[in-house]
Each structure stands twice: as structure tokens, then as C-alpha cells.
C-alpha positions in Angstrom: -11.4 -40.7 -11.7 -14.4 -38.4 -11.5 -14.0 -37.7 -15.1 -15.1 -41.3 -15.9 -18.4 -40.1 -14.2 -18.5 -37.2 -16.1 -18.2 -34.9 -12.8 -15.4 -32.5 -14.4 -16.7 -29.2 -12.9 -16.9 -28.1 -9.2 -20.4 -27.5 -9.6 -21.2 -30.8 -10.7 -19.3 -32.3 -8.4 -21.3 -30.3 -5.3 -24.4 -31.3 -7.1 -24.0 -35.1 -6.3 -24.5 -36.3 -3.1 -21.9 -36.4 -0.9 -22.4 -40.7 0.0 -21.4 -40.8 -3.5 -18.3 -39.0 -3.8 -17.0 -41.1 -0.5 -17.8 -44.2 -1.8 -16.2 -43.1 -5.5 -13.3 -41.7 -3.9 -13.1 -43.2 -0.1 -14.5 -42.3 3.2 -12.4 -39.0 4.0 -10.9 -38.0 0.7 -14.7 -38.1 -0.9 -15.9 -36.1 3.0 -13.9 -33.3 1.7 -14.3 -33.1 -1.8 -17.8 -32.6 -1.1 -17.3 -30.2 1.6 -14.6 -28.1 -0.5 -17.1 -28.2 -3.3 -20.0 -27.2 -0.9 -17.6 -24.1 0.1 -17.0 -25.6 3.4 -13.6 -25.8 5.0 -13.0 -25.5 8.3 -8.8 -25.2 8.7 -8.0 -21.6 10.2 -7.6 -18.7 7.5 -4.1 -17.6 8.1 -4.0 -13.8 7.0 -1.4 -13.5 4.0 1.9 -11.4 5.0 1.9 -8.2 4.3 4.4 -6.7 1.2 7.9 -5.8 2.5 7.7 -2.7 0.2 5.0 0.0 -0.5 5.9 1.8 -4.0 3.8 5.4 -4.9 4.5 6.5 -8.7 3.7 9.9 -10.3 4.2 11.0 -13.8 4.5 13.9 -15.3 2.4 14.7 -18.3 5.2 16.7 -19.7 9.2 16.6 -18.8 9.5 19.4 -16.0 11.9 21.3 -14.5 9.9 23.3 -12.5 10.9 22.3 -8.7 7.8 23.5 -7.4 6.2 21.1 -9.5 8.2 18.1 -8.7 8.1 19.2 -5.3 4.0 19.1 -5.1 4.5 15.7 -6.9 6.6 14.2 -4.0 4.5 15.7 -0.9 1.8 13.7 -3.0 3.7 10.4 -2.8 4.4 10.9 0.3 0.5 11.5 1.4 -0.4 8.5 -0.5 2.5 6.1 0.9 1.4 7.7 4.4 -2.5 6.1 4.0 -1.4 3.2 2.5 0.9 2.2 4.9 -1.4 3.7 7.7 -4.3 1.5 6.0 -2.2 -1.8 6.0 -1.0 -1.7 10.1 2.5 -0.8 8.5 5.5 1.1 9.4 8.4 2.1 6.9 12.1 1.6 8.1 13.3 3.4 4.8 12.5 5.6 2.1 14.0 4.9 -1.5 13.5 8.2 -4.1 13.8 6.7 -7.9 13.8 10.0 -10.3 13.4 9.3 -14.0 14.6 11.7 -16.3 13.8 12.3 -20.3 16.2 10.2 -22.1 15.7 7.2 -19.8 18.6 8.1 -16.9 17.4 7.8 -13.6 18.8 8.7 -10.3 18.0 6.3 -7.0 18.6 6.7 -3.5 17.4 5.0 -0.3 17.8 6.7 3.4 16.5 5.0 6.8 14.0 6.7 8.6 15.2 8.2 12.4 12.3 5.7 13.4 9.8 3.3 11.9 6.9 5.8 10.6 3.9 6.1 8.6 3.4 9.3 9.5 3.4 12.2 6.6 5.5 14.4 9.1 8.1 12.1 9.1 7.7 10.9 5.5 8.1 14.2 3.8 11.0 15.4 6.3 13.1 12.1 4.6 11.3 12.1 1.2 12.4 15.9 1.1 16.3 15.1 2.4 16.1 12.3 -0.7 15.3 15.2 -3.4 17.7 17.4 -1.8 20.7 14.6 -1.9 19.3 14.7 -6.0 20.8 18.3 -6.5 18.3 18.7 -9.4 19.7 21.8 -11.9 18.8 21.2 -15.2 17.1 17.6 -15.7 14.1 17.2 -16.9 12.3 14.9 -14.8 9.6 12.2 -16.4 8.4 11.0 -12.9 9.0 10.1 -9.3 8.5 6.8 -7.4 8.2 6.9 -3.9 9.2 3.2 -2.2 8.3 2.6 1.8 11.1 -0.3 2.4 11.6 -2.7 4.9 8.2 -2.7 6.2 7.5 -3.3 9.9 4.3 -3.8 11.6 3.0 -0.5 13.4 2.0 -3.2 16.3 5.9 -3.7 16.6 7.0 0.1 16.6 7.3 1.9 20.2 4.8 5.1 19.8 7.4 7.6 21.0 6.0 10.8 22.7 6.7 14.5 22.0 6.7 17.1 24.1 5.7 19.0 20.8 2.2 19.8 21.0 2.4 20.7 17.4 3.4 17.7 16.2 0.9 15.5 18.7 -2.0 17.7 16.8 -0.9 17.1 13.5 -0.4 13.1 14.2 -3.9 12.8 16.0 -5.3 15.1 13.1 -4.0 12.7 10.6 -6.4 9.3 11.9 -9.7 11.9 11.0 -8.1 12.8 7.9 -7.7 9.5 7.0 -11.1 8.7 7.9 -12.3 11.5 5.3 -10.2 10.3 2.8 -11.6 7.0 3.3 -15.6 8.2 3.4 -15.0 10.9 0.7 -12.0 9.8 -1.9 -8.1 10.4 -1.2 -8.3 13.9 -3.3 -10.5 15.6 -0.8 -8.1 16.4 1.8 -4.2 16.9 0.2 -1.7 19.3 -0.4 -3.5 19.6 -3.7 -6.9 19.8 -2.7 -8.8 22.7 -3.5 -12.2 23.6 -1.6 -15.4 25.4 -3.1 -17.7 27.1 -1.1 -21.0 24.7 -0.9 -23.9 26.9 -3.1 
């Protein structure tokens, strides 16, 4: 109907005035076309669900056999599945390994957390038990995804306490890390970081 006034843009149509539009198109229907096209709307903003899954990918530039290598690659993944998860309020229930190997095979295998974490620590202890269950010999590995599954709110997990003061330091360590990584870019603090002297 608005066509037939030549209003066929949202601009256009927030460019006449709005007694116009209600008596074109009726009292509350033409109330808020002209609101929505004025970029007013006052229903609630419901925040979108969060992903069920987090996935962290690494390829290699060349097929590798080197496990130090691959291993580096993975306490990567896992540093990066650890801030983003950490970032999003989130909590992974399980860690799936996918290894890709030159030639196209590929090797998969999912193992549940001892508790909802996004905490490296805990991350790496499973990712690592995951690329052990792999018994890598001689396959040349292409790249390694990293998948957080069934996702739960970190509002939702119980924030179990150690009496490991090692492990309390590292997990309070890890919210000012992640404040670095946030100011600074996620390369400057990593198991692959490397750090110059300021001149």
C-alpha cells in the first residue's frame, strides 16, 4: 500500500509525518511503522542464546609429525577455547578432539570434563587425555580442531574450592591475563608468546 505513495524505502517512510502513515495505514499499525522507522521500539531486548558449542581450529602450514609441534598447536586451542568461553559467561561439559590427517582421514573423539570448566587447567588436562587416546605414530597431521560441547552457563556451575594453593593462583592469575589479552591482543600472553626486552 505504501508503494502506491511511492514510500518504498525506510527512510522515506520516516521522512513523512507520522499523522500520515496512521491515517494511510490506521491508527496503531501506521503508530508503529513510524516509530520502527524512527528507530524507536520499546518491547524488551531479549539477549540471543548463547552457541551450545565453541569450536578452535589450527592448521598446519605443512603435514607434521612432530608431536611437539602438534602438541604446542593444541595447548593453543585450548588457550583460545579457554577466553572464549571465559569471554561468553560459558562453561564446557565436554571436549571433542577432531585430528585431520594428509589424505583426508581424520580421527574424532569427545570426553566429559570432571566438571563444567573454562579454565585452561582443566582444558588442557582433557584436551591432552584426547591426544593421548589418538596414539599418534606415524600420521601426518593437517590440523586440529578443538570443540567446547554442551555449553553451560558459568552462572550455573558450583565454583568448587581447592585446597591447592597452586591451582587457586593460577585460576585467579588467569582473569588478569585475560584482561591483557583483552587490552593488548590474545598473542601477548601464550604458551607461544615470546617477550623482548623494551629498548
Amino acid at each position: 500500500m505504501l508503494r502506491d505513495y511511492g514510500i518504498h524505502s525506510v527512510g522515506l517512510l520516516a521522512a513523512v509525518p507520522p499523522a500520515t502513515i496512521q491515517r494511510l495505514l490506521g491508527g496503531r499499525a501506521g503508530r508503529t511503522a513510524a516509530d520502527r522507522a524512527r528507530g524507536i521500539d520499546p518491547r524488551p531486548v531479549v539477549p540471543r542464546a548463547l552457541p551450545a558449542t565453541a569450536s578452535m581450529r589450527h592448521h598446519f602450514d605443512q603435514h607434521t609429525l612432530d608431536g611437539a609441534v602438534v602438541r604446542a598447536a593444541l595447548l593453543q586451542l585450548v588457550v583460545q577455547l579457554g577466553t572464549r568461553l571465559r569471554g561468553r559467561g560459558q562453561a564446557a561439559r565436554a571436549l571433542t578432539l577432531t585430528l585431520t590427517f594428509a589424505g583426508n582421514g581424520s580421527w574424532e573423539k569427545t570426553r566429559r570434563l570432571a566438571a563444567p570448566s573454562a579454565h585452561e587447567d582443566d582444558l588442557r588436562t582433557t584436551a591432552y587425555q584426547l591426544m593421548d587416546a589418538a596414539a599418534l605414530q606415524r600420521g601426518r597431521l593437517t590440523a586440529l580442531v578443538l570443540k567446547g560441547e554442551d555449553l553451560a552457563s558459568a552462572d550455573d556451575v558450583a565454583r568448587q574450592l581447592s585446597l591447592d594453593d597452586a591451582r587457586e593462583a593460577r585460576l585467579a592469575a588467569e582473569t588478569t591475563v585475560d584482561r591483557v589479552r583483552a587490552k593488548f591482543g590474545p598473542g601477548v600472553i601464550g604458551p607461544a608468546a615470546v617477550f623482548r626486552n623494551a629498548s
